[in-house]
C-alpha positions in Angstrom: -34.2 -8.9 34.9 -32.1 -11.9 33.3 -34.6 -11.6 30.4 -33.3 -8.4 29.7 -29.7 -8.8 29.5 -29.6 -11.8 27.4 -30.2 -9.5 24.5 -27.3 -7.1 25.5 -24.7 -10.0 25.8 -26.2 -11.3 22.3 -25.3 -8.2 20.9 -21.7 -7.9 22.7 -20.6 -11.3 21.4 -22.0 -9.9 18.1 -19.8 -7.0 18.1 -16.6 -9.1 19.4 -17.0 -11.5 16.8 -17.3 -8.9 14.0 -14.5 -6.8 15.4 -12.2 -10.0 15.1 -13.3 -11.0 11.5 -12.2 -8.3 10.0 -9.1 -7.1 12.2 -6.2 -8.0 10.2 -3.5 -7.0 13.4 -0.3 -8.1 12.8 1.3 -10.1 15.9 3.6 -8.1 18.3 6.9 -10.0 17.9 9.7 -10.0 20.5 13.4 -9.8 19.9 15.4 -13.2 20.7 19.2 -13.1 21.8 21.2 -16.2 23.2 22.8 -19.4 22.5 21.8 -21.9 20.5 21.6 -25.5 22.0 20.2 -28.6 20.2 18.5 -31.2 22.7 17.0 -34.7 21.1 16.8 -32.7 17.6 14.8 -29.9 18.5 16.6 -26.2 19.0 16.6 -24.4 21.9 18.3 -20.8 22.6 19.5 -19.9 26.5 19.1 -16.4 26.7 19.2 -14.3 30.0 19.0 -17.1 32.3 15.5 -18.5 29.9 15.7 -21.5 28.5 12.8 -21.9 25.2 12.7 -24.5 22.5 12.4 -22.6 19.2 9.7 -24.1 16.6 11.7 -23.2 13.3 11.8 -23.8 9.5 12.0 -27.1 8.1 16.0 -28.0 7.9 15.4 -28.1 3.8 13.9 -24.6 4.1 17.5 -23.4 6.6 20.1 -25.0 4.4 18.3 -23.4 0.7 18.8 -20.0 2.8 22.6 -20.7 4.0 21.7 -20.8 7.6 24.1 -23.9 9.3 22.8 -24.0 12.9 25.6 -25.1 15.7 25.1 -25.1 19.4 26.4 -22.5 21.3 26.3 -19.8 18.9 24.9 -16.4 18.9 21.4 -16.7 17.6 19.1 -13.6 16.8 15.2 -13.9 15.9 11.9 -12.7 16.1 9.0 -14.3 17.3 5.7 -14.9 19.5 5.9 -17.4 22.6 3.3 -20.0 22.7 3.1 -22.0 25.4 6.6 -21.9 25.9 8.0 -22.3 22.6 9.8 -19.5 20.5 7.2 -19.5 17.4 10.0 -18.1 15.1 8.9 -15.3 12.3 11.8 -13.9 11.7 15.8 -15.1 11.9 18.7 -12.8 12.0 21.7 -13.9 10.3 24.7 -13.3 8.8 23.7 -9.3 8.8 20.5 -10.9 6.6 17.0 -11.1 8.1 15.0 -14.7 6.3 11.7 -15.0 6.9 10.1 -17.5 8.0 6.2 -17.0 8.5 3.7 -14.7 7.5 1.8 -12.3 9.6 -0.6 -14.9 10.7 2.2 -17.1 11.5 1.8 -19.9 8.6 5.3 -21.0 7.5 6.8 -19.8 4.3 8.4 -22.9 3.2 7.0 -26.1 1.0 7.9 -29.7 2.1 6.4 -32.8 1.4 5.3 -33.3 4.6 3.1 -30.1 4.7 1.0 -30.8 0.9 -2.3 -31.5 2.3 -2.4 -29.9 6.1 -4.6 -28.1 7.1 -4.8 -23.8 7.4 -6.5 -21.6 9.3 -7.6 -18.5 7.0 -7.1 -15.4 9.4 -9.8 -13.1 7.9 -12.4 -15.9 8.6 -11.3 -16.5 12.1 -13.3 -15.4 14.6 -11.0 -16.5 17.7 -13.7 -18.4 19.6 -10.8 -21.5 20.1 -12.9 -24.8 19.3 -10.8 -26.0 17.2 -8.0 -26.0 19.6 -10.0 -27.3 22.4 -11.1 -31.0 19.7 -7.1 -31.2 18.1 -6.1 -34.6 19.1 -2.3 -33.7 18.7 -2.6 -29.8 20.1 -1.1 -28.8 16.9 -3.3 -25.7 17.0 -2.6 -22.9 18.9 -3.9 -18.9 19.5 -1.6 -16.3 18.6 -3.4 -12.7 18.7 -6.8 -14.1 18.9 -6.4 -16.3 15.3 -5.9 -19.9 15.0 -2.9 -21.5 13.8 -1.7 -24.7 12.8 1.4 -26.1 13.4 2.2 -28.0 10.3 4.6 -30.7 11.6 2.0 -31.3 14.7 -1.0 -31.7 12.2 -1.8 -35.4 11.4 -4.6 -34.5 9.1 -7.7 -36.0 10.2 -9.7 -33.3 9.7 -11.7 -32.6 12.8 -11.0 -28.9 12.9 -12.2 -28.2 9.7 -15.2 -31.4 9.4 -15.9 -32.3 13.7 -16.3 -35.2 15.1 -19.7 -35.9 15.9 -20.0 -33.7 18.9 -17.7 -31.1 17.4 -19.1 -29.9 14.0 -16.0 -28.4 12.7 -15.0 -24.9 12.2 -18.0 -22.3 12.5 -16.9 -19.7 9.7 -15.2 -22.0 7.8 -12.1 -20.8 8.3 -10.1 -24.2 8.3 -9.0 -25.7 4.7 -6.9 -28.7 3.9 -4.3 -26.8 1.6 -3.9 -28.4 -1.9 
């Protein structure tokens, strides 16, 4: 009897693979609203009794769009949590929405320190979570079943995209080092 479902669960993963390749969903973001409080250089927002550190843009990236940041003001934005931090997508301000990642949550600004890191291409991505399971600095997380990389976490040392000997890197390819 085991013989015979070891085919059908093949073909399942099959499907479920295939189904995520070429799913292009966009992520289901939730509407921020609170005060803004700055702890040890990282931002947080205090809303309805929460409390949520919020993984922005680069400070470069806030001050070429006129956004000043002070604690305790109203703060609006739009974003996915990860594992209790406000990945934000979108900011509201000044009666102005910015942008700050695409659909598949890779930032939209250019700093020095991001030429070179490492992104996860989402139409490759198959969800199956190795990578995040051999990053040595957790700067890859799920969001929607697709990998993403967290720029300022990212060390480069390549192991998502090339293993590690017992890892052997990404199955579909769908890590790159950006140039």
């Amino acid at each position: 009897m085991k013989k015979n479902l070891i085919p059908s669960l093949i073909i399942v993963i099959v499907i479920f693979c295939f189904l995520n390749l070429f799913s292009t969903e966009k992520p289901d973001l939730e509407m921020f609203e609170g005060k803004l409080k700055i702890m040890g250089g990282e931002w947080f927002i205090i809303s309805d009794g929460d409390f949520f550190q919020l993984n922005l843009a680069s400070e470069e990236f806030l001050k070429e769009n006129n956004i000043i940041l002070t604690s305790k003001e109203q703060f609006r934005a739009e974003g996915v949590i990860i594992e209790e931090v406000i990945n934000v997508y979108r900011i509201h301000y000044n009666d102005s929405i910015i942008e700050l990642r695409d659909i598949s949550g890779n930032p939209l600004w250019q700093e020095e320190k991001q030429v070179g890191h490492f992104h996860v291409n989402p139409k490759k991505c198959i969800g199956c979570r190795l990578c995040v399971s051999v990053c040595p600095t957790d700067a890859i997380s799920m969001v929607h079943g697709r990998a993403i990389i967290d720029a300022d976490k990212c060390i480069d040392c390549g192991i998502c995209e090339n293993g590690n000997g017992n890892y052997k890197g990404c199955p579909t390819g769908a890590i790159k080092k950006q140039e």
